[in-house]
Biopython code that builds the backbone (N, CA, C, O; Angstrom):
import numpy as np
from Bio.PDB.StructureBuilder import StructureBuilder

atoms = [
    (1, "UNK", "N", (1.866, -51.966, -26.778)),
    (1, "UNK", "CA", (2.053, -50.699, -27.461)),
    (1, "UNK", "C", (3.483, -50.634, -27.995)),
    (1, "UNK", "O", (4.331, -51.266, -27.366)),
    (2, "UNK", "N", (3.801, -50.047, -28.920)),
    (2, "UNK", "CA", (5.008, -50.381, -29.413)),
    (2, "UNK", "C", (5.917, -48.882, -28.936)),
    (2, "UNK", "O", (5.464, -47.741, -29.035)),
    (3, "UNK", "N", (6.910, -49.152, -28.556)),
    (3, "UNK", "CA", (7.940, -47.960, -27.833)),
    (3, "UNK", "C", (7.723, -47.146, -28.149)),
    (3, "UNK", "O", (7.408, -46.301, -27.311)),
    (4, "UNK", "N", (7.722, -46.648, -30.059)),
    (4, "UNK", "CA", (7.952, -45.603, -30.140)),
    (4, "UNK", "C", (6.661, -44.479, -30.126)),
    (4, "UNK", "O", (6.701, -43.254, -30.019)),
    (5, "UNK", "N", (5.583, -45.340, -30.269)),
    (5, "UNK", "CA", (4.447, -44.407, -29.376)),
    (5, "UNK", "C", (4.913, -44.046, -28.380)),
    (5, "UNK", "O", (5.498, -42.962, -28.368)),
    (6, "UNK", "N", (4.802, -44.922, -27.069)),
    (6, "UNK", "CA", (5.240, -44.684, -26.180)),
    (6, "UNK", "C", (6.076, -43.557, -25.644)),
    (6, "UNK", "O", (5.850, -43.059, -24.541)),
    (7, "UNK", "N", (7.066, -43.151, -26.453)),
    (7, "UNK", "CA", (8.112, -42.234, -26.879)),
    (7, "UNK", "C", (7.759, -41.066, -27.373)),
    (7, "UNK", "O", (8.321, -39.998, -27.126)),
    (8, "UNK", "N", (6.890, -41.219, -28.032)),
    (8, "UNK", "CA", (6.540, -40.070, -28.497)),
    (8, "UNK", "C", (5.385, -39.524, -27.882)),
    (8, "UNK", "O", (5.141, -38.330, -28.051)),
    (9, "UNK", "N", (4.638, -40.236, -27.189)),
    (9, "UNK", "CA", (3.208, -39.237, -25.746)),
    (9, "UNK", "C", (4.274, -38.882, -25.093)),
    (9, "UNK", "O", (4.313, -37.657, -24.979)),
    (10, "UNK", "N", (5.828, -39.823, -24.246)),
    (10, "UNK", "CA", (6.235, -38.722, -23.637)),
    (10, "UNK", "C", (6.485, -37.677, -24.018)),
    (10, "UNK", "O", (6.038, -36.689, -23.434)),
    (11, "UNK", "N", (7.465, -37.550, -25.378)),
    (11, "UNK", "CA", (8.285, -36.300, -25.908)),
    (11, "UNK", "C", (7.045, -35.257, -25.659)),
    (11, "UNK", "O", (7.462, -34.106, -25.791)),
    (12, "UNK", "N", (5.790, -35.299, -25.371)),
    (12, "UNK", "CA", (4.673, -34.401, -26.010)),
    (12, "UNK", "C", (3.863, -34.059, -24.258)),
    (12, "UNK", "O", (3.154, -33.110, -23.925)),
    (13, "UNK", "N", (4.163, -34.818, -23.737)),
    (13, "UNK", "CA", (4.141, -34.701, -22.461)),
    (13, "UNK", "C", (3.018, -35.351, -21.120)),
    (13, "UNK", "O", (2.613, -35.162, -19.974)),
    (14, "UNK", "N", (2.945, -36.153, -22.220)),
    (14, "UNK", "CA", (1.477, -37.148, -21.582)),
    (14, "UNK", "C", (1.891, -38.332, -21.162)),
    (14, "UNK", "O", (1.108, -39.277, -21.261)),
    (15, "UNK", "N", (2.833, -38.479, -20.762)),
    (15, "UNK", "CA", (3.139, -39.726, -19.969)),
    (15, "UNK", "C", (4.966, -39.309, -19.271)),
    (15, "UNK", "O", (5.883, -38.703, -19.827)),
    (16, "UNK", "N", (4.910, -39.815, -18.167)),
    (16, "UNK", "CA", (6.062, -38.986, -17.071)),
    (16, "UNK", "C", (6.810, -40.402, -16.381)),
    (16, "UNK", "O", (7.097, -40.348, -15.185)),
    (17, "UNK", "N", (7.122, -41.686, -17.178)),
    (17, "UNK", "CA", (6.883, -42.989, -16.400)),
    (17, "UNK", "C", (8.425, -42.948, -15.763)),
    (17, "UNK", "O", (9.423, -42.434, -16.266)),
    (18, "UNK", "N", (8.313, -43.573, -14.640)),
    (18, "UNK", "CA", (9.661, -43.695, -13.369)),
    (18, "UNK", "C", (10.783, -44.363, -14.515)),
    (18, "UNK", "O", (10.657, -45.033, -15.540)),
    (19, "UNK", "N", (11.546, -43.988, -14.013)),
    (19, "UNK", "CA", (13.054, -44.827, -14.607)),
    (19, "UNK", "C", (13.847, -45.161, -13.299)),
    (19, "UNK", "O", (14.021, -44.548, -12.246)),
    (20, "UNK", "N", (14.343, -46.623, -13.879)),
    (20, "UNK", "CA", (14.931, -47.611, -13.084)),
    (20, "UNK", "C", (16.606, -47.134, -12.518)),
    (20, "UNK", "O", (16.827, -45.923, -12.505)),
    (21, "UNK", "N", (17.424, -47.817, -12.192)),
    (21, "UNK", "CA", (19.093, -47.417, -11.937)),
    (21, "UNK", "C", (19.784, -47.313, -13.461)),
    (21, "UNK", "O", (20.769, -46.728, -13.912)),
    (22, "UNK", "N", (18.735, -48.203, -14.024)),
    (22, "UNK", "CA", (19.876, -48.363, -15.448)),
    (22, "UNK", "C", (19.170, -47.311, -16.611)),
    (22, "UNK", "O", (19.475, -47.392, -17.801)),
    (23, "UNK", "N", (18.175, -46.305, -16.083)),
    (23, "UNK", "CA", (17.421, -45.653, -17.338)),
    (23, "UNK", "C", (16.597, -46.135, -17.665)),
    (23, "UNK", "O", (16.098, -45.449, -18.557)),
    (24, "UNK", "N", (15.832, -47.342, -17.430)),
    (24, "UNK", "CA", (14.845, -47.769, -18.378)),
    (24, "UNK", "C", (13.179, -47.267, -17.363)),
    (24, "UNK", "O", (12.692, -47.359, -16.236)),
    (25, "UNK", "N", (12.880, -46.729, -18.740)),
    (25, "UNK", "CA", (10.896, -46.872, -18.016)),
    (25, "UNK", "C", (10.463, -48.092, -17.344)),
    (25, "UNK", "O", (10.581, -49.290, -17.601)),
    (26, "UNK", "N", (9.902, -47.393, -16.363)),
    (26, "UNK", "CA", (9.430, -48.421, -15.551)),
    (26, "UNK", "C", (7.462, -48.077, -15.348)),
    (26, "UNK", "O", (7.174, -47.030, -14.767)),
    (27, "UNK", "N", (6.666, -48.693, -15.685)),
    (27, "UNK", "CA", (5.516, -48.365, -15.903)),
    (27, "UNK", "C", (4.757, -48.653, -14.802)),
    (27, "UNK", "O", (4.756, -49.875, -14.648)),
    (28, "UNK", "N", (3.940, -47.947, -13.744)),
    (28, "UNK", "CA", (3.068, -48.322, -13.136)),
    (28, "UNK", "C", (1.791, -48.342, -13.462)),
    (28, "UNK", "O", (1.276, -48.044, -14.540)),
    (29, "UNK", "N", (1.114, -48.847, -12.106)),
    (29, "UNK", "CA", (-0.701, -48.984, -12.670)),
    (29, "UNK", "C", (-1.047, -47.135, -13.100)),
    (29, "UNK", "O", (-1.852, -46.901, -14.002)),
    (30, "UNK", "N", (-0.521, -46.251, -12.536)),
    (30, "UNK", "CA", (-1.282, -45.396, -12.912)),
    (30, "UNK", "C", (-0.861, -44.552, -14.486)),
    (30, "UNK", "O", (-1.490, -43.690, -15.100)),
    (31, "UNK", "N", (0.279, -45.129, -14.751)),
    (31, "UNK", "CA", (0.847, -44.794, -15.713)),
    (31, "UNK", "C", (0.207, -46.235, -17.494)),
    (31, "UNK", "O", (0.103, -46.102, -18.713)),
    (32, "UNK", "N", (-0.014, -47.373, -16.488)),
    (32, "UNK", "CA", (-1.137, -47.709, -17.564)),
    (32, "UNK", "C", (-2.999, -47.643, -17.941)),
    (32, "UNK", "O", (-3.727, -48.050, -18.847)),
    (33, "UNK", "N", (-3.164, -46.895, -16.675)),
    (33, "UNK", "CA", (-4.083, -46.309, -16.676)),
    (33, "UNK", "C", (-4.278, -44.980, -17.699)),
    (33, "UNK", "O", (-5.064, -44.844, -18.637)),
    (34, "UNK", "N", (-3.242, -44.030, -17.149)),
    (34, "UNK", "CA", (-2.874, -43.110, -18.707)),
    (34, "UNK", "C", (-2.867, -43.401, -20.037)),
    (34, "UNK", "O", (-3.531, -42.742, -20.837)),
    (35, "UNK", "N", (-1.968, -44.613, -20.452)),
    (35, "UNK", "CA", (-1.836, -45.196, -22.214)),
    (35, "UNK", "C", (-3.026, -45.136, -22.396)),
    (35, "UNK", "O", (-3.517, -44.431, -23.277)),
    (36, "UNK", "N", (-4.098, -46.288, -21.129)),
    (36, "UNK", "CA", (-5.314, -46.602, -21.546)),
    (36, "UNK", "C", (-6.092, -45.202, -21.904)),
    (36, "UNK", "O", (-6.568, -45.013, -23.024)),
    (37, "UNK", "N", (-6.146, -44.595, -21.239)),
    (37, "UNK", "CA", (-6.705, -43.304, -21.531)),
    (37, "UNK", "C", (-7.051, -42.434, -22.840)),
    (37, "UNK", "O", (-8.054, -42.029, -23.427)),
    (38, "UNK", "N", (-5.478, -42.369, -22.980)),
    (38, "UNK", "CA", (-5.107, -42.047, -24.282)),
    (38, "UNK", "C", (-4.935, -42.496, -25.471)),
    (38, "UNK", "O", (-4.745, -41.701, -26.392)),
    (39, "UNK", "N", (-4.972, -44.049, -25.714)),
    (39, "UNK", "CA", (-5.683, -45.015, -26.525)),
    (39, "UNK", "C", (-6.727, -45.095, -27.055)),
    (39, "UNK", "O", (-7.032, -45.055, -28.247)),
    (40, "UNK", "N", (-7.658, -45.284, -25.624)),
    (40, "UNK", "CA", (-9.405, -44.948, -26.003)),
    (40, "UNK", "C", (-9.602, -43.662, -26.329)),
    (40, "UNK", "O", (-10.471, -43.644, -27.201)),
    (41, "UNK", "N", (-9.225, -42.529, -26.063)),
    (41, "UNK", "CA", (-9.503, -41.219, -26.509)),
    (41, "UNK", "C", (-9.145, -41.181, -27.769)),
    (41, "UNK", "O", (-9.932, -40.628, -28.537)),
    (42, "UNK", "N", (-7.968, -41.708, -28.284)),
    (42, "UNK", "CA", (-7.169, -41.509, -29.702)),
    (42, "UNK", "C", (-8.311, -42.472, -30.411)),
    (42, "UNK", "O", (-8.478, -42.293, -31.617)),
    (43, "UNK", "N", (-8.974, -43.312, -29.863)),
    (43, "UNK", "CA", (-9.907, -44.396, -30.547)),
    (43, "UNK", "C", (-10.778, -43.342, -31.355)),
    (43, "UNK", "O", (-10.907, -43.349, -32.579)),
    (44, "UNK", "N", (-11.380, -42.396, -30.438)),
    (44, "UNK", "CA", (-11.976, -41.438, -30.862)),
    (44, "UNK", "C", (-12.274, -40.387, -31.200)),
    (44, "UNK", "O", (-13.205, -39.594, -31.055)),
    (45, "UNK", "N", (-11.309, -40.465, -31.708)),
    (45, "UNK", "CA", (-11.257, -39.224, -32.491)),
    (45, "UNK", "C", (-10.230, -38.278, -32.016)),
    (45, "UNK", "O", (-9.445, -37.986, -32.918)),
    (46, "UNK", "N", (-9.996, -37.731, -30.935)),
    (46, "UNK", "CA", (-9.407, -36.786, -29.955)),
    (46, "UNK", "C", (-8.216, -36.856, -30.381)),
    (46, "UNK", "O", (-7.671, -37.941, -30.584)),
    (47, "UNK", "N", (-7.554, -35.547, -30.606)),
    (47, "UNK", "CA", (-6.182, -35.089, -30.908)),
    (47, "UNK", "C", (-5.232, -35.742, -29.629)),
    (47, "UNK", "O", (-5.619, -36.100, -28.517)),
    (48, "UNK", "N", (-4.260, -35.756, -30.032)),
    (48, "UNK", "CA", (-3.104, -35.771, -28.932)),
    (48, "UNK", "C", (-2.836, -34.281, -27.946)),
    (48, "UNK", "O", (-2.206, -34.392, -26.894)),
    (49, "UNK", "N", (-3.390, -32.864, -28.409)),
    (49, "UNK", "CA", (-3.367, -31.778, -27.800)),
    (49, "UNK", "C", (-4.425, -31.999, -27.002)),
    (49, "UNK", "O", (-4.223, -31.937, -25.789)),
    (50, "UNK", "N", (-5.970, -32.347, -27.564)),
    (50, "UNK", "CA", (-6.558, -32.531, -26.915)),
    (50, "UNK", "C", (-6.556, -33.504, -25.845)),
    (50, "UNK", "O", (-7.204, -33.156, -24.858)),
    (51, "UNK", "N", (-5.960, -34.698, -25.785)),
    (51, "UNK", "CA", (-6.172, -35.765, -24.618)),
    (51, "UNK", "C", (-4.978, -34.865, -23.918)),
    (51, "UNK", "O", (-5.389, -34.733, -22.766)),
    (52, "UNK", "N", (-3.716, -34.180, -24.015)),
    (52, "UNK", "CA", (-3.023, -33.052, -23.137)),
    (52, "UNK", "C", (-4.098, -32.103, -22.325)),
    (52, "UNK", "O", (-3.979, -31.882, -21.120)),
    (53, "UNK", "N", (-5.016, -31.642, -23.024)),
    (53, "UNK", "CA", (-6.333, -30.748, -22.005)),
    (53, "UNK", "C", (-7.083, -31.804, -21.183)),
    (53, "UNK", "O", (-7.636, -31.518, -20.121)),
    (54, "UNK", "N", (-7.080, -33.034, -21.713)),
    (54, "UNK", "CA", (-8.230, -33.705, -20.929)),
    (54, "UNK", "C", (-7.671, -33.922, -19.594)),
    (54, "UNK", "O", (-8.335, -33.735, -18.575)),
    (55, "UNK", "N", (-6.260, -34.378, -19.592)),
    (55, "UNK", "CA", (-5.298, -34.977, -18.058)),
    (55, "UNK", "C", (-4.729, -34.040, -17.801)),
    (55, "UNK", "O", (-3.586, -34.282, -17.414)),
    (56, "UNK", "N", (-5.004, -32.971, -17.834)),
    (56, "UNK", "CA", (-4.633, -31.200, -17.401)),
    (56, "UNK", "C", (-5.531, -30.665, -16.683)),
    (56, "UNK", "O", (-5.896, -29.554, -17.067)),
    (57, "UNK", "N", (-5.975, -31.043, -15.841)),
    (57, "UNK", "CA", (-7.547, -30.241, -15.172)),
    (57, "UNK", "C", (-6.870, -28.299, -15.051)),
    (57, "UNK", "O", (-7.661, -27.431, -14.683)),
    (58, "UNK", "N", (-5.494, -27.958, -15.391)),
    (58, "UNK", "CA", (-5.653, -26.950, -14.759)),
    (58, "UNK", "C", (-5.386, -25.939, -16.273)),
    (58, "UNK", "O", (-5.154, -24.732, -16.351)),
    (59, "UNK", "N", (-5.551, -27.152, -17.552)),
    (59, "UNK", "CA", (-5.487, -26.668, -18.751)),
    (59, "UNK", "C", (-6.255, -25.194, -19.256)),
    (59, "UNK", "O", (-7.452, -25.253, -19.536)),
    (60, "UNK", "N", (-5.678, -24.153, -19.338)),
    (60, "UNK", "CA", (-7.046, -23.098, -20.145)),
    (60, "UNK", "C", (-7.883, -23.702, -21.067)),
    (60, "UNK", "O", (-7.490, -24.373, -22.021)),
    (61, "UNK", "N", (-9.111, -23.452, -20.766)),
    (61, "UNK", "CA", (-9.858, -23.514, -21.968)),
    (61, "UNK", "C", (-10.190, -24.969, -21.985)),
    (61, "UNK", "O", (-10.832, -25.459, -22.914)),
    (62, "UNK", "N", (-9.774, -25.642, -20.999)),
    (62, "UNK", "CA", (-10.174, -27.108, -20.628)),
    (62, "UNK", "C", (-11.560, -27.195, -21.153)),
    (62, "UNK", "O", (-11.800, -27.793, -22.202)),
    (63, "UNK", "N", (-12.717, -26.455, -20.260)),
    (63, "UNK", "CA", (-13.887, -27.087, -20.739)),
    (63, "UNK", "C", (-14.843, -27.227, -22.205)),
    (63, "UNK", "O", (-15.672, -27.991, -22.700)),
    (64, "UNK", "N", (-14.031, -25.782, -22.561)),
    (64, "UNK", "CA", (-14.361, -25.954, -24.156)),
    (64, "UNK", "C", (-13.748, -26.734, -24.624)),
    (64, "UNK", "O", (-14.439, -27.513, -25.281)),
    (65, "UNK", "N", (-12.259, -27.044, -24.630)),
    (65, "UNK", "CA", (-11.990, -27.887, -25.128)),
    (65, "UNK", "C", (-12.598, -29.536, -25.209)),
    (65, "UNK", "O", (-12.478, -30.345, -26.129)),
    (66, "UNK", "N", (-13.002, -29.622, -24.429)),
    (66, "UNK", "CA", (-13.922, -30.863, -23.964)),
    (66, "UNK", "C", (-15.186, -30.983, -24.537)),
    (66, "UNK", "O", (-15.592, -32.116, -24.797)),
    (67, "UNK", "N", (-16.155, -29.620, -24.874)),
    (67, "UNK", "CA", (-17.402, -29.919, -24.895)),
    (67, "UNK", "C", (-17.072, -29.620, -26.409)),
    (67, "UNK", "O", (-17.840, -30.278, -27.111)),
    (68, "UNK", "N", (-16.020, -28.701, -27.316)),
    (68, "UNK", "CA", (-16.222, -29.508, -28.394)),
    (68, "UNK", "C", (-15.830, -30.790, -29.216)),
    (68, "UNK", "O", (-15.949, -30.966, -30.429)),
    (69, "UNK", "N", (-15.383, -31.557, -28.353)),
    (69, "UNK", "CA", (-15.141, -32.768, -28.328)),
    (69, "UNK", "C", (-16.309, -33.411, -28.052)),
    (69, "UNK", "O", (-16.147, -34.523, -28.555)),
    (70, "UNK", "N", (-17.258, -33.380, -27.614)),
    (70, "UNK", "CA", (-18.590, -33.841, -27.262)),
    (70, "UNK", "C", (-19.173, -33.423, -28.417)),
    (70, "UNK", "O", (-19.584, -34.449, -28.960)),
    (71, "UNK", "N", (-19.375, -32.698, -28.935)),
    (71, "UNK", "CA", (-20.281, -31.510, -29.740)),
    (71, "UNK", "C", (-19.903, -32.535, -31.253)),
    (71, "UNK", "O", (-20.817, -32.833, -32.022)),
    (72, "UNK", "N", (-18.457, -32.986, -31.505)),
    (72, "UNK", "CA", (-18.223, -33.288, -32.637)),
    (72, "UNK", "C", (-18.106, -35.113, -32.344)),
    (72, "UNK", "O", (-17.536, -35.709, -33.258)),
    (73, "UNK", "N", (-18.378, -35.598, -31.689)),
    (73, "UNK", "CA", (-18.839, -37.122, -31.458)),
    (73, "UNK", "C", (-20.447, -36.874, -31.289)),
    (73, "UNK", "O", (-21.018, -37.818, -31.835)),
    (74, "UNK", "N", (-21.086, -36.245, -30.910)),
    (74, "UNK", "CA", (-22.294, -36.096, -30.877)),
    (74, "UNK", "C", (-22.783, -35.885, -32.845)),
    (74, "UNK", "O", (-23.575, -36.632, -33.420)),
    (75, "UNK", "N", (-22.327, -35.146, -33.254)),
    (75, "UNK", "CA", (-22.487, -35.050, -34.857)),
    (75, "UNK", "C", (-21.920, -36.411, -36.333)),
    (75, "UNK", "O", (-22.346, -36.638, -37.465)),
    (76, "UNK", "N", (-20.581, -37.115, -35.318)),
    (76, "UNK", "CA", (-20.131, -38.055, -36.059)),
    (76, "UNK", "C", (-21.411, -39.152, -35.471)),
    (76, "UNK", "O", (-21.972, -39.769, -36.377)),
    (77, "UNK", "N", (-21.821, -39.389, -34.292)),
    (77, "UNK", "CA", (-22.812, -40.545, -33.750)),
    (77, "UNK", "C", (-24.085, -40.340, -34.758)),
    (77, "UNK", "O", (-24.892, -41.270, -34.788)),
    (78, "UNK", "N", (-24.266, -39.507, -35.364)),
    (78, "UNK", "CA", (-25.785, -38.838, -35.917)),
    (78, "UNK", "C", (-25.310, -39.322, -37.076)),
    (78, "UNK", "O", (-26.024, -40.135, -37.664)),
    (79, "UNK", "N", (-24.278, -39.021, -37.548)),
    (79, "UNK", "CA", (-23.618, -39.328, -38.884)),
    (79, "UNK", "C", (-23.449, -41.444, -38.905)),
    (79, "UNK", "O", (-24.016, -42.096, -39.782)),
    (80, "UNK", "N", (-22.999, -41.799, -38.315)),
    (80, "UNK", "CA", (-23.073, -42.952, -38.185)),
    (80, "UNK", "C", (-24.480, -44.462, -37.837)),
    (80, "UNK", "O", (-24.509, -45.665, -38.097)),
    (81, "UNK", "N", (-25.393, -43.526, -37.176)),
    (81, "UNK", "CA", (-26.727, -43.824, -37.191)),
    (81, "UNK", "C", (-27.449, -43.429, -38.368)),
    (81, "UNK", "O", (-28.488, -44.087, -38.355)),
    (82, "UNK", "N", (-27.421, -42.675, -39.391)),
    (82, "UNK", "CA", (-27.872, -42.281, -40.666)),
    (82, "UNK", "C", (-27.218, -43.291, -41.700)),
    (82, "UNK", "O", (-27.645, -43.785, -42.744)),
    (83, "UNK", "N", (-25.922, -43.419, -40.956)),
    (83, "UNK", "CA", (-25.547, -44.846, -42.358)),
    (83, "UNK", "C", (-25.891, -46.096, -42.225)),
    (83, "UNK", "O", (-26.089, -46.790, -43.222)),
    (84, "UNK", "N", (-26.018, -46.591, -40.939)),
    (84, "UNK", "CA", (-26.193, -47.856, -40.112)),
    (84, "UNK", "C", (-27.911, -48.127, -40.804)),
    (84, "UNK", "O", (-28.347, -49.228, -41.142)),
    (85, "UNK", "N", (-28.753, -46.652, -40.891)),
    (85, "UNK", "CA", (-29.934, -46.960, -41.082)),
    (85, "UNK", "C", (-29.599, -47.340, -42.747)),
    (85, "UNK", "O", (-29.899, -48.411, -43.273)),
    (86, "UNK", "N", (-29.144, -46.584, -43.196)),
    (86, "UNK", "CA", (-29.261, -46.230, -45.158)),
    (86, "UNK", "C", (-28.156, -47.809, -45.307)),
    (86, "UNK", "O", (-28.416, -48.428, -46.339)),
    (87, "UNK", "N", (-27.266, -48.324, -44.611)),
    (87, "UNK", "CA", (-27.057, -49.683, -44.722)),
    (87, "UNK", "C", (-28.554, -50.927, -44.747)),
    (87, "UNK", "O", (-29.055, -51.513, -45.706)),
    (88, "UNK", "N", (-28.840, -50.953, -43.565)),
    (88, "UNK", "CA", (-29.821, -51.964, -43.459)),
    (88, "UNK", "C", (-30.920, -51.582, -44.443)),
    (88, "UNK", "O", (-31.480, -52.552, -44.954)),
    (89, "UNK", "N", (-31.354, -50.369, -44.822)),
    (89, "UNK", "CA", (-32.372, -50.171, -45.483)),
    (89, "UNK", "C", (-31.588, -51.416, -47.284)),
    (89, "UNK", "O", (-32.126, -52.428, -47.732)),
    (90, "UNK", "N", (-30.360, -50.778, -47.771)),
    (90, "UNK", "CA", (-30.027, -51.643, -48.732)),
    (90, "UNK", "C", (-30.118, -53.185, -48.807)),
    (90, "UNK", "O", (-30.420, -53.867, -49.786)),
    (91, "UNK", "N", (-29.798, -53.575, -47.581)),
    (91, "UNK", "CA", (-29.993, -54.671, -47.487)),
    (91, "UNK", "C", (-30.936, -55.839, -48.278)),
    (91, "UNK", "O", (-30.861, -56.854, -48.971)),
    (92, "UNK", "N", (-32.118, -54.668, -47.469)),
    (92, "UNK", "CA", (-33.095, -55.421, -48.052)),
    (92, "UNK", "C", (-34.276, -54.435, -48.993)),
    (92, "UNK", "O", (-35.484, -54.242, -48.858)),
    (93, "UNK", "N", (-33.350, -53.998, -49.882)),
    (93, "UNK", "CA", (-34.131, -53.130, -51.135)),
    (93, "UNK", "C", (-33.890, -54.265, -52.301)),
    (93, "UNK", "O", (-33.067, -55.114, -52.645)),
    (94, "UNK", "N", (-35.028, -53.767, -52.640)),
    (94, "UNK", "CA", (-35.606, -54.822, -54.168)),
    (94, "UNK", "C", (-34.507, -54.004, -55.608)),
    (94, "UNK", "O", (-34.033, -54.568, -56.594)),
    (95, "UNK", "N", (-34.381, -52.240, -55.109)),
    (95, "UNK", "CA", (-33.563, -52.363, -56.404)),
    (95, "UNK", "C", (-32.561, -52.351, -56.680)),
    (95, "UNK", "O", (-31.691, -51.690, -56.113)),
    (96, "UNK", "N", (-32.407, -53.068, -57.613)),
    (96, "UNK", "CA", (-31.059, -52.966, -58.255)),
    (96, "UNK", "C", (-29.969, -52.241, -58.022)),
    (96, "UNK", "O", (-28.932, -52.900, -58.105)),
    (97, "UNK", "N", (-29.825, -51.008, -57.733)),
    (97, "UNK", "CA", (-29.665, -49.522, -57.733)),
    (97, "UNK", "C", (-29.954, -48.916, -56.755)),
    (97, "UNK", "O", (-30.880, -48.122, -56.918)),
    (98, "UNK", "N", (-29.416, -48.980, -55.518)),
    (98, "UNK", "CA", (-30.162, -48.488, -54.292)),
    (98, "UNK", "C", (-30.500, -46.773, -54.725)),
    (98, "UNK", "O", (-31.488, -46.127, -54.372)),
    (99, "UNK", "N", (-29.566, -46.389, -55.427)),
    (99, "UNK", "CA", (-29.571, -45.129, -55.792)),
    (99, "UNK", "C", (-30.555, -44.477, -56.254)),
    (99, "UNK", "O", (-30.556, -43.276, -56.521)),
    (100, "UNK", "N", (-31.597, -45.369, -56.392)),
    (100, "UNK", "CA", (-32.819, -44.521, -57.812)),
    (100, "UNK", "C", (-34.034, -45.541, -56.919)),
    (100, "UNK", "O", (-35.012, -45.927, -57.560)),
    (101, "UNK", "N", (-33.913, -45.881, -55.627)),
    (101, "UNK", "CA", (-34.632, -46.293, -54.768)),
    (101, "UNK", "C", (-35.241, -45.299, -53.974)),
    (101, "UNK", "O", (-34.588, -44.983, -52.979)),
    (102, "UNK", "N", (-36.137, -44.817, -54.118)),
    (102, "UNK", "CA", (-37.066, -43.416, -53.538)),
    (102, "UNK", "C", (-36.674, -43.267, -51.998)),
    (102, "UNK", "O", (-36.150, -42.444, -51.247)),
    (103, "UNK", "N", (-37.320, -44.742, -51.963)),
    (103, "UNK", "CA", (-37.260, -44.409, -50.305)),
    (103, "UNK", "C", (-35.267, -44.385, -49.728)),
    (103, "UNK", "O", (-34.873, -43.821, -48.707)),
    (104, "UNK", "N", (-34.611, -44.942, -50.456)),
    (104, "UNK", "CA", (-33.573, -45.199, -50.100)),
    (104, "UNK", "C", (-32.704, -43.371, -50.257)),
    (104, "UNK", "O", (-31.658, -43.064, -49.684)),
    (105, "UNK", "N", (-33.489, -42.490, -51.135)),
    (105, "UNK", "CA", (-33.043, -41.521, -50.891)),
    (105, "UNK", "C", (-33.266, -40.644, -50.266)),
    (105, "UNK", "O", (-32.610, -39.641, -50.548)),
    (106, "UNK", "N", (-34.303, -40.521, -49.080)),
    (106, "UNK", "CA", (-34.562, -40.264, -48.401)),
    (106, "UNK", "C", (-33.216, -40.073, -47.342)),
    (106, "UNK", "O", (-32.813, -39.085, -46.729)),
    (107, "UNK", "N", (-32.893, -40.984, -47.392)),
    (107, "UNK", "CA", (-31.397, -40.928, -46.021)),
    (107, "UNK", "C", (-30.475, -39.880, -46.829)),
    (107, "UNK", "O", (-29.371, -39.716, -46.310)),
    (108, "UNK", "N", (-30.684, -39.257, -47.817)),
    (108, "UNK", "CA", (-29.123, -37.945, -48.802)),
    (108, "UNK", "C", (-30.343, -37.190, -49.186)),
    (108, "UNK", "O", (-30.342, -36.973, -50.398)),
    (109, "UNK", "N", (-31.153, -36.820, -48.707)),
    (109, "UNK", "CA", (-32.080, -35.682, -49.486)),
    (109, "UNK", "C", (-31.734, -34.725, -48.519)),
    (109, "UNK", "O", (-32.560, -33.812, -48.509)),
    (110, "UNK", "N", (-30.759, -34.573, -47.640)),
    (110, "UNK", "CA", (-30.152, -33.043, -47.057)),
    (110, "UNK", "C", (-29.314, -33.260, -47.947)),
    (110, "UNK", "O", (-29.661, -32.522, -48.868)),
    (111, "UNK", "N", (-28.561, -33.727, -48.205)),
    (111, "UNK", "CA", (-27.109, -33.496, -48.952)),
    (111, "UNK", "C", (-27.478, -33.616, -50.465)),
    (111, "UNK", "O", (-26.599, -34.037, -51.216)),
    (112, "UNK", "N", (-28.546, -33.326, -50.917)),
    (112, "UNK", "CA", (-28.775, -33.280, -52.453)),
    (112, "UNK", "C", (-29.446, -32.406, -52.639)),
    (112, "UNK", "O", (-29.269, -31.767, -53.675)),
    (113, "UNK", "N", (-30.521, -32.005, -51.691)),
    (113, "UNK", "CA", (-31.559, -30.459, -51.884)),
    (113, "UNK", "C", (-30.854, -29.695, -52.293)),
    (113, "UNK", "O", (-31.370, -28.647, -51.904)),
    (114, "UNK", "N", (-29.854, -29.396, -52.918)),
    (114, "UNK", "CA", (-29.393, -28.026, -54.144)),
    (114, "UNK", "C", (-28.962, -28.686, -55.459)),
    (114, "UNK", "O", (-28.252, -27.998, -56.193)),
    (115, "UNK", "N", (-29.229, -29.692, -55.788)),
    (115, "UNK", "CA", (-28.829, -30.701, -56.818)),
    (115, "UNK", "C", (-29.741, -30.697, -57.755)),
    (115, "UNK", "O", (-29.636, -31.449, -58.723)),
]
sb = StructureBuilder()
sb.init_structure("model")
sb.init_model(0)
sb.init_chain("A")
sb.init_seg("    ")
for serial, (resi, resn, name, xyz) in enumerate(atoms, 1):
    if name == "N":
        sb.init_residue(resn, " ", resi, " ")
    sb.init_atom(name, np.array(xyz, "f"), 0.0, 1.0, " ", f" {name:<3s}", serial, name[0])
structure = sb.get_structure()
């Protein structure tokens, strides 16, 4: 990870790592357990305020904060399985034009029904 991340979850308050005689961070397992944390969370989507509510159990509003974090990976996963399908379907479409491919519009006929 490069310092000035590092530097900057502390300034924000998500990481608290020991310092040595001479000042320098000193990182333990549970403190790379945290980066990891907050890495994979940042993977997905999750604010930096938000991964602050997630390692806050005594955060207000913790659990909403959480379940709409669920609520909006649950809608991007739906969103990403609709392309994964409307991908492979191109794949192997005969036209030219996936666009003017009937069945291929089937996967945007919510997002065109006022068109």
């Amino acid at each position: 990870m490069p310092t000035h991340v590092l530097r900057h979850w502390e300034s924000m308050g998500l990481l608290d790592p020991e310092r040595d005689g001479g000042g320098r961070r000193r990182y333990r397992g549970a403190d790379v357990v945290r980066v990891a944390t907050i890495r994979r969370n940042r993977d997905a989507g999750m604010s930096l305020e938000q991964i602050r509510v997630l390692l806050d159990s005594d955060a207000p509003g913790r659990h909403q904060v959480l379940q709409d974090h669920l609520d909006e990976l649950d809608r991007r996963m739906e969103q990403m399985r609709l392309s994964r399908a409307m991908t492979e379907h191109a794949m192997g479409c005969r036209a030219h034009d996936v666009a003017t491919c009937p069945r291929f519009r089937q996967w945007v006929a919510d997002l065109t029904a006022d068109a």
